[in-house]
C-alpha positions in Angstrom: 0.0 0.0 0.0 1.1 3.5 -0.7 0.1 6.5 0.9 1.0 10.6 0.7 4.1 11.9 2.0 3.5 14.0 5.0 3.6 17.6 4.6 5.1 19.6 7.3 6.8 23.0 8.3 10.5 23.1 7.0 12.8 24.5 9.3 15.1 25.5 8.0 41.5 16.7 21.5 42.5 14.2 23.2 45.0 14.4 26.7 47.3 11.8 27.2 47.2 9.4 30.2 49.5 7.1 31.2 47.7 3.4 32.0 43.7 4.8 31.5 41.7 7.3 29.0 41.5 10.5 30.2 38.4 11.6 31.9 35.6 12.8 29.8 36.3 15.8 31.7 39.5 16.6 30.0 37.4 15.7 26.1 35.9 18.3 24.0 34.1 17.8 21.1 35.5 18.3 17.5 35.4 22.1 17.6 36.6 22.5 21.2 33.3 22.7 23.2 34.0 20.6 26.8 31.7 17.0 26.6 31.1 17.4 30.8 31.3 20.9 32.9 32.2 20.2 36.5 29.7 21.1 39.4 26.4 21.4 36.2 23.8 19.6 35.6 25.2 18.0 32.4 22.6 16.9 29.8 23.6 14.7 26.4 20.7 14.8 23.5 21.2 13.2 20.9 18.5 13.8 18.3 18.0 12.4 15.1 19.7 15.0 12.2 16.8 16.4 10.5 15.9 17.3 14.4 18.6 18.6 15.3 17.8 22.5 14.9 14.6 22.6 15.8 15.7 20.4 19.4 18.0 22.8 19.9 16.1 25.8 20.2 13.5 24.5 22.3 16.2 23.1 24.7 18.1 26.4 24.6 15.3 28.4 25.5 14.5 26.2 28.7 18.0 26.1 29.6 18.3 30.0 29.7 15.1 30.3 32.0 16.4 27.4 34.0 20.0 28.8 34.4 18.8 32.2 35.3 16.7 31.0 38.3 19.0 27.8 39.4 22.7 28.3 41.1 23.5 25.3 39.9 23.6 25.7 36.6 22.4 23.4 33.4 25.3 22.4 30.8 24.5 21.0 27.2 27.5 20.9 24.3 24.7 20.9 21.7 24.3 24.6 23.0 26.8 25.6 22.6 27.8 24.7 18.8 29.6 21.9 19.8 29.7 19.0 17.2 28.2 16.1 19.3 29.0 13.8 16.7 30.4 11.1 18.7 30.1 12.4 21.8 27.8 9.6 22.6 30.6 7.1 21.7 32.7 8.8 24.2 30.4 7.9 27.2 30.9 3.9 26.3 34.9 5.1 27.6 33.5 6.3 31.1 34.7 4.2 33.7 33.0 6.1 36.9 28.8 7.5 37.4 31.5 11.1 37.6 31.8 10.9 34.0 28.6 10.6 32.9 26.0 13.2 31.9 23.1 13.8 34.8 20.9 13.5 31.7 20.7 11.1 28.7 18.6 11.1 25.9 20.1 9.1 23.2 18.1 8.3 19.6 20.3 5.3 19.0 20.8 1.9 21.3 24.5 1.6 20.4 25.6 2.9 23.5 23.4 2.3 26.1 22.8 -1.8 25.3 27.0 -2.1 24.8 28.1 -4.6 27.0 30.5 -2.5 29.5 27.6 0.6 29.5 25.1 -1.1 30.3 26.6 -3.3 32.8 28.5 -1.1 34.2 25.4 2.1 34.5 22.5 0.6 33.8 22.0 -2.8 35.2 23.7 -0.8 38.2 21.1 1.4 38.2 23.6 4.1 38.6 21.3 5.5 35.6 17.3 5.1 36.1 15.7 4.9 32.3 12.6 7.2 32.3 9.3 5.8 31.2 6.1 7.7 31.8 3.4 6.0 33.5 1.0 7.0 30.3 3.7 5.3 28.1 4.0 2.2 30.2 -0.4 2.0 30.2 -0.6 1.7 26.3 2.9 -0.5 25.7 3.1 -4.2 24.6 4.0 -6.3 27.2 7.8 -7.0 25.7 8.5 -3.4 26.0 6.4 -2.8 29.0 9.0 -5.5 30.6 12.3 -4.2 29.1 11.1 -1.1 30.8 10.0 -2.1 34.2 12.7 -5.2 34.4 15.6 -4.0 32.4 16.0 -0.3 33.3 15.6 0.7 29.7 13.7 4.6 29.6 11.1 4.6 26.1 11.1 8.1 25.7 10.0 8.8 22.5 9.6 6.3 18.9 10.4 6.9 15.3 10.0 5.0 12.2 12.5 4.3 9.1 9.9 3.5 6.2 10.7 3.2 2.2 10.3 6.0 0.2 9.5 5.0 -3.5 10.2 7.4 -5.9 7.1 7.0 -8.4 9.4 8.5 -11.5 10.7 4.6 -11.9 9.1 1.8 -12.2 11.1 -1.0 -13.1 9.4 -3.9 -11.6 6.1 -5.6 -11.6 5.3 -5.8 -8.3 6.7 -4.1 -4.7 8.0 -6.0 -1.9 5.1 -6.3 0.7 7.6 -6.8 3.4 10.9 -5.8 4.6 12.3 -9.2 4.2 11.6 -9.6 0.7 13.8 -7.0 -0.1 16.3 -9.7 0.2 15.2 -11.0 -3.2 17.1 -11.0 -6.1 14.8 -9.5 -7.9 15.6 -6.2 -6.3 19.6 -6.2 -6.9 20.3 -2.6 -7.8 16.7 -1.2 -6.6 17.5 -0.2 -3.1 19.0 3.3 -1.7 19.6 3.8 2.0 20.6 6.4 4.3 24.1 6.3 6.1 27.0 9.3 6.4 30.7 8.5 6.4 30.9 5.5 4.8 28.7 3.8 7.8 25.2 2.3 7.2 22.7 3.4 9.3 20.8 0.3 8.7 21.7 -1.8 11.8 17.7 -2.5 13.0 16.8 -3.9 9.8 19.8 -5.8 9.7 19.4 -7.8 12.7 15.3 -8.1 12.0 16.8 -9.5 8.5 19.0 -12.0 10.5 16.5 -13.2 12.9 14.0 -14.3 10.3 16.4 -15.3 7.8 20.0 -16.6 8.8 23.4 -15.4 8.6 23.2 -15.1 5.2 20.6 -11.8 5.2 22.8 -9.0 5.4 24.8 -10.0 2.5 21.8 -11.2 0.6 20.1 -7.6 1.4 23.6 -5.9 0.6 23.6 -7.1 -2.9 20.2 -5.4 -3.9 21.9 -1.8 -2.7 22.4 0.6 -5.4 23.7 3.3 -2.8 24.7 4.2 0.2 23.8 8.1 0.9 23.2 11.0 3.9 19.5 11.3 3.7 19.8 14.4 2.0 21.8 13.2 -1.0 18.6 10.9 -1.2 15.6 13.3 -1.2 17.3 16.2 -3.7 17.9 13.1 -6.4 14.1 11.5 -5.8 12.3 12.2 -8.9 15.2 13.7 -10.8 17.3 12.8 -13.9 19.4 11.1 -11.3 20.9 8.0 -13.6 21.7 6.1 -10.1 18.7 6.6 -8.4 16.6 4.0 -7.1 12.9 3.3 -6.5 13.2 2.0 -3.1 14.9 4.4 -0.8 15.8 3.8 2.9 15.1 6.7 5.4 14.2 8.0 8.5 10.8 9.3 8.6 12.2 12.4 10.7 14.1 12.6 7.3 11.5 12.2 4.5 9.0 15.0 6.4 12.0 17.2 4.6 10.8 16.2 1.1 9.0 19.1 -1.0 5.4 17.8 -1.7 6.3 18.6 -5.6 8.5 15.8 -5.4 6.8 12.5 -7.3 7.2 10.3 -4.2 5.1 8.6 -1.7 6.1 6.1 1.6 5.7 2.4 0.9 3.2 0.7 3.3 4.6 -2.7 4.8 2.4 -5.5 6.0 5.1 -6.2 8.9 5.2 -1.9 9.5 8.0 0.6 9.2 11.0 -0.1 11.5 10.6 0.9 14.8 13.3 3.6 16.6 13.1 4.1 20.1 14.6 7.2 21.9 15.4 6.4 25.2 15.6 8.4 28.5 18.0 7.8 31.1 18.6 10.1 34.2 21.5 9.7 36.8 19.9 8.0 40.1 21.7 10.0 42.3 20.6 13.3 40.9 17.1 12.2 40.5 16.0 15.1 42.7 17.7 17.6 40.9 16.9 16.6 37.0 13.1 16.5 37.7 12.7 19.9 36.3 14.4 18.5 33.2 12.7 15.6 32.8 9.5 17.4 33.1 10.5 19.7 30.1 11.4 16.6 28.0 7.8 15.6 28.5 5.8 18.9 27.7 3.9 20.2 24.6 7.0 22.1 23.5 9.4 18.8 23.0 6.1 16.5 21.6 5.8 19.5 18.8 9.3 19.3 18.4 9.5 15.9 18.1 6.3 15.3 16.0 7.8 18.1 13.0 10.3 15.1 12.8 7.4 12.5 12.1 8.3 11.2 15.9 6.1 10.6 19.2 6.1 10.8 22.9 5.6 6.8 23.4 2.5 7.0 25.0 0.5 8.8 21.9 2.1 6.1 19.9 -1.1 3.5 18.4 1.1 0.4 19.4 -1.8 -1.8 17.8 -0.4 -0.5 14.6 2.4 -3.3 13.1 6.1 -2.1 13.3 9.6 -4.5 13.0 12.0 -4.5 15.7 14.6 -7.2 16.6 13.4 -9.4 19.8 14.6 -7.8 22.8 16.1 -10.9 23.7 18.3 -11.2 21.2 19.3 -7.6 21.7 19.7 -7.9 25.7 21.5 -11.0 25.2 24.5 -9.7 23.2 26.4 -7.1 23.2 25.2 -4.5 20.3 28.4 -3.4 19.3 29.6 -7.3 18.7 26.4 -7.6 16.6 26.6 -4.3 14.9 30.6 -5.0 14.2 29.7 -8.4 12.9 27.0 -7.3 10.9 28.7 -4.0 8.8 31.4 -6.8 7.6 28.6 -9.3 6.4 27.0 -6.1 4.6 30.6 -5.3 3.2 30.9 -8.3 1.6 27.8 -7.6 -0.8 27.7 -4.0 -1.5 28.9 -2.9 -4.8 32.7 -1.1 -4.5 31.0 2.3 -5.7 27.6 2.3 -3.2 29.5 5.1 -1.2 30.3 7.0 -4.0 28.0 10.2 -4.8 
């Protein structure tokens, strides 16, 4: 099934340490910007890019009324142009609960659920994940659990869907679910999203392993056409593009982004688009303190922010709609960076030697 696009408002060095990595204290971000200020309340977002502008403002503006009536004061690099590109890799370094942000909100699982993080601050509880009671009354029981059992916080949920651009048509029928774009059928017919030579496909690849062997990341790899930021992707949909594809890979914070002009519409999957969770995790400790931010991270002004992103608060979520997701069994049972490792070389081996290339 195919349905519309949705229209929304466009908006525009390391120190050395003998015997141990420095403190995150002593890190700054690619620019300079410090990752942690001593004696703050730090907080770490790390919103999907599309997001990223309009987050930013709305957090800026609560951080200014919060700093001006609060000694101690509220610290975020995103504030203060700091690239937080990899700043969330940097936490999975942090040895001590010192090190860590008061505050968390992460739009990825590959630092919280690797092996030393969330042993180390999570099954700890040295971090408490934030769900809201509203989220936790309309939740499936498997996330419901990892939730209230696990220590995971289900802040907010996105979707990655396909966009097909309508200007092609070179096959008789379109896959109906996300495993058959395994077939062969589709070799050449498949775009996705990724920066820096890095796919940003790891959900689908492990819900492609589960239901179909070792074998499926390859198998999938081999259909890919290209690998692309998401921008690269929506200026060449429905364009004289030679390499573009029909079946194209995004974040749905990403295709929001599209001009309606463009001849383009989301491909419906009987298994649903791939669920992605943001997750919410505040330091124990400081529990007291962060309530203030935690209650901003759950008002009207962050669920607008979110939702110009295609994104949700997870309790206004319809979780009786179908969505793919890995088993959260398989992902609490190994460590995601072992899976993700393992799973960007069996991709490797299929793509084509010029899917980075522009």
């Amino acid at each position: 099934m195919l349905k519309p696009l949705p229209i929304m408002e466009n908006t525009g060095g390391v120190l050395a340490v003998c015997g141990a990595p420095p403190p995150l204290h002593a890190k700054t971000t690619e620019n300079g910007v410090p990752l942690l200020r001593k004696g703050a309340l730090n907080l770490y977002v790390n919103m999907p890019c599309p997001l990223k502008v309009v987050a930013k403002m709305a957090i800026g503006e609560f951080a200014e009324q919060y700093n001006a009536s609060h000694d101690i004061q509220l610290y975020s690099p995103m504030l203060h142009d700091g690239n937080s590109k990899g700043i969330e890799g940097e936490l999975k370094a942090a040895q001590s609960e010192d090190e860590l942000p008061e505050v968390l909100v992460a739009s990825g699982l590959h630092t919280v659920l690797s092996r030393h993080f969330k042993k180390s601050f999570i099954d700890t509880g040295i971090y408490t994940g934030i769900t809201s009671p509203a989220a936790l009354a309309v939740m499936p029981e498997s996330f419901r659990k990892l939730a209230t059992e696990h220590n995971i916080g289900i802040f907010g949920i996105g979707y990655w869907s396909i966009v097909l651009d309508l200007s092609i048509n070179p096959v008789e029928s379109y896959p109906r679910r996300w495993r058959d774009l395994v077939e062969p059928r589709f070799k050449d017919l498949v775009t996705v999203h990724g920066y820096n030579g890095k796919a940003s496909i790891a959900t689908l690849l492990m819900i492609l392993k589960e239901q179909l062997g070792s074998g499926a990341a390859t198998d999938f790899a081999r259909n890919i056409r290209n690998i692309w930021h998401f921008a690269e992707i929506l200026k060449r949909i429905d364009s004289s593009e030679p390499r573009r594809t029909p079946f194209n890979l995004l974040p749905n914070a990403a295709t929001v982004q599209m001009p309606s002009r463009k001849n383009a519409a989301i491909l419906e999957f009987e298994d649903g688009p791939v669920l992605a969770p943001m997750l919410l995790f505040v330091k124990t400790s400081r529990m007291e303190e962060c309530q203030p931010i935690v209650n901003f991270f759950h008002t009207d002004i962050i669920r607008q922010a979110l939702k110009r992103g295609d994104l949700s608060f997870a309790e206004d979520v319809n979780w009786q709609e179908p969505f793919s997701f890995p088993s959260w069994d398989y992902l609490l049972n190994n460590d995601y960076e072992e899976l993700t490792a393992m799973l960007d070389i069996e991709l490797k081996q299929g793509l084509r030697p010029d899917a980075f290339q522009l």
